[in-house]
BAVODREN-133210 format. One line per 2 residues: for each residue x negated, y, z of N, C-alpha, C. Coordinates in steps of 0.1 Angstrom, whole numbers. Atoms other than C-alpha are relative to their C-alpha. Layout:
X Y Z X Y Z X Y Z; ...
This chain:
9 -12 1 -858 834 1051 7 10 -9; -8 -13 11 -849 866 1036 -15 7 -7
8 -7 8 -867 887 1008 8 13 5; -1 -16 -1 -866 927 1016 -10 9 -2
9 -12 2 -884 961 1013 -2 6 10; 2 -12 -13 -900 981 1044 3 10 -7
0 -11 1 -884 1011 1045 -5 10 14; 8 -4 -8 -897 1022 1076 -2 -2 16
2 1 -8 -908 1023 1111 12 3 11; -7 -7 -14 -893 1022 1150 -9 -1 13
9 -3 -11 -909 1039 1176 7 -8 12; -4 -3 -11 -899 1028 1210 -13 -5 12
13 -1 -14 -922 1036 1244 4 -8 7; -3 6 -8 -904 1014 1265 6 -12 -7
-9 14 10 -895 975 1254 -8 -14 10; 2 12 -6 -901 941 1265 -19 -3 1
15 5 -2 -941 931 1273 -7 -8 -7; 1 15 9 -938 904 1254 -4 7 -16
2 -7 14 -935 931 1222 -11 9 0; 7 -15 -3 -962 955 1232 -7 -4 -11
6 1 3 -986 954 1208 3 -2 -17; -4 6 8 -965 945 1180 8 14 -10
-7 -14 5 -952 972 1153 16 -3 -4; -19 2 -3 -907 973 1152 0 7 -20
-5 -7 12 -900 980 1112 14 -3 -5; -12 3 12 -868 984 1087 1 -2 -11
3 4 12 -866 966 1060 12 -4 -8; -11 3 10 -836 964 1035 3 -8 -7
1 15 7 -827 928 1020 4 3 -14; 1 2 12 -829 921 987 6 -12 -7
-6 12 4 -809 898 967 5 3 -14; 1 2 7 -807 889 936 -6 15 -12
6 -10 3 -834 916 925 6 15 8; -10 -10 2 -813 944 938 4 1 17
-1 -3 -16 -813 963 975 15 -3 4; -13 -5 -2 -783 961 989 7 4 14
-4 -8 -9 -782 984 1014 2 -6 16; 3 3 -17 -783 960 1045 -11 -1 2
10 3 -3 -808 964 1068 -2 -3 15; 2 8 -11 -827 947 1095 -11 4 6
9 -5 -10 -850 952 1125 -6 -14 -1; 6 15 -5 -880 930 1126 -12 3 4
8 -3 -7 -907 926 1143 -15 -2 -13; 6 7 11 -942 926 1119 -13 -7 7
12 11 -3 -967 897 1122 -12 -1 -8; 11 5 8 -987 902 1092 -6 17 -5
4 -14 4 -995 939 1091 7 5 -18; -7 -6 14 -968 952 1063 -1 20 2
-3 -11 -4 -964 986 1056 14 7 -11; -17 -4 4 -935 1012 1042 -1 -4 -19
1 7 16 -926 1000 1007 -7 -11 -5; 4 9 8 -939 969 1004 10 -14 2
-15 9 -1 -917 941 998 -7 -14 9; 7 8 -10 -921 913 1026 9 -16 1
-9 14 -3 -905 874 1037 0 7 11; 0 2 -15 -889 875 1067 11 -10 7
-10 12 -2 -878 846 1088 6 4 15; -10 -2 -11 -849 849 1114 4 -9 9
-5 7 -13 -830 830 1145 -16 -3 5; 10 8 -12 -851 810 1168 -14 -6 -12
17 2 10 -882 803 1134 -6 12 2; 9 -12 0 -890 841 1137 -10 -1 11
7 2 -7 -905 833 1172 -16 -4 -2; 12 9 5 -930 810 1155 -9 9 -14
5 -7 6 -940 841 1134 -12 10 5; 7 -11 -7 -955 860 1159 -10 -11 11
5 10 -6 -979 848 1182 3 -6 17; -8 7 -15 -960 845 1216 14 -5 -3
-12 3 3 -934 818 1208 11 6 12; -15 -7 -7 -913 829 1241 4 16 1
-1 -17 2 -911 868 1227 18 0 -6; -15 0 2 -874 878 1226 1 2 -16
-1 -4 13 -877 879 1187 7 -8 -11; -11 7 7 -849 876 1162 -3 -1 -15
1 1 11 -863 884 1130 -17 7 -5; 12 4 4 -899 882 1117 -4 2 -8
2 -6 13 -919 899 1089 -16 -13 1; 10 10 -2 -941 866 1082 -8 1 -15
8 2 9 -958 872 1049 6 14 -11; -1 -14 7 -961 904 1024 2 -6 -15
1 8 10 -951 893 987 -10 7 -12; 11 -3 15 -976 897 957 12 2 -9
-7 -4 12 -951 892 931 12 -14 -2; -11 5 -2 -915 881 926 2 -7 -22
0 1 12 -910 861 891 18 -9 -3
């Protein structure tokens, strides 16, 4: 699982069926306190929004984040974090 920050949204009108319904965000990983400029497309499962820092789990576990396990989905915003210590 990775720790990151929503930084924002992706529109697209046309996508798999399997995604409809589901919002596409960018979120920037975070490691060891401290952005570091990579970022990742994921799908969100727990209603996040921009700036708030989230878990997200990737390969073939992200599936099991969302609620159609056979959704083409590679990476997974599965929980929003309260507070990092």
């Amino acid at each position: 699982m990775l720790l990151a920050k929503v930084k924002g949204t992706i529109v697209s009108t046309s996508k798999n069926e399997k995604l409809v319904g589901y919002k596409l965000l960018i979120a920037e990983i975070i490691e060891q306190d401290k952005l570091t400029g990579k970022e990742i497309l994921a799908v969100d499962g727990v209603g996040a929004g921009i700036g708030e820092k989230v878990i997200i789990a990737t390969g073939s576990a992200a599936r099991l984040g969302v609620d159609r396990c056979d959704s083409p989905v590679d990476a997974a915003i599965v929980g929003i974090v309260d507070e990092v210590q």
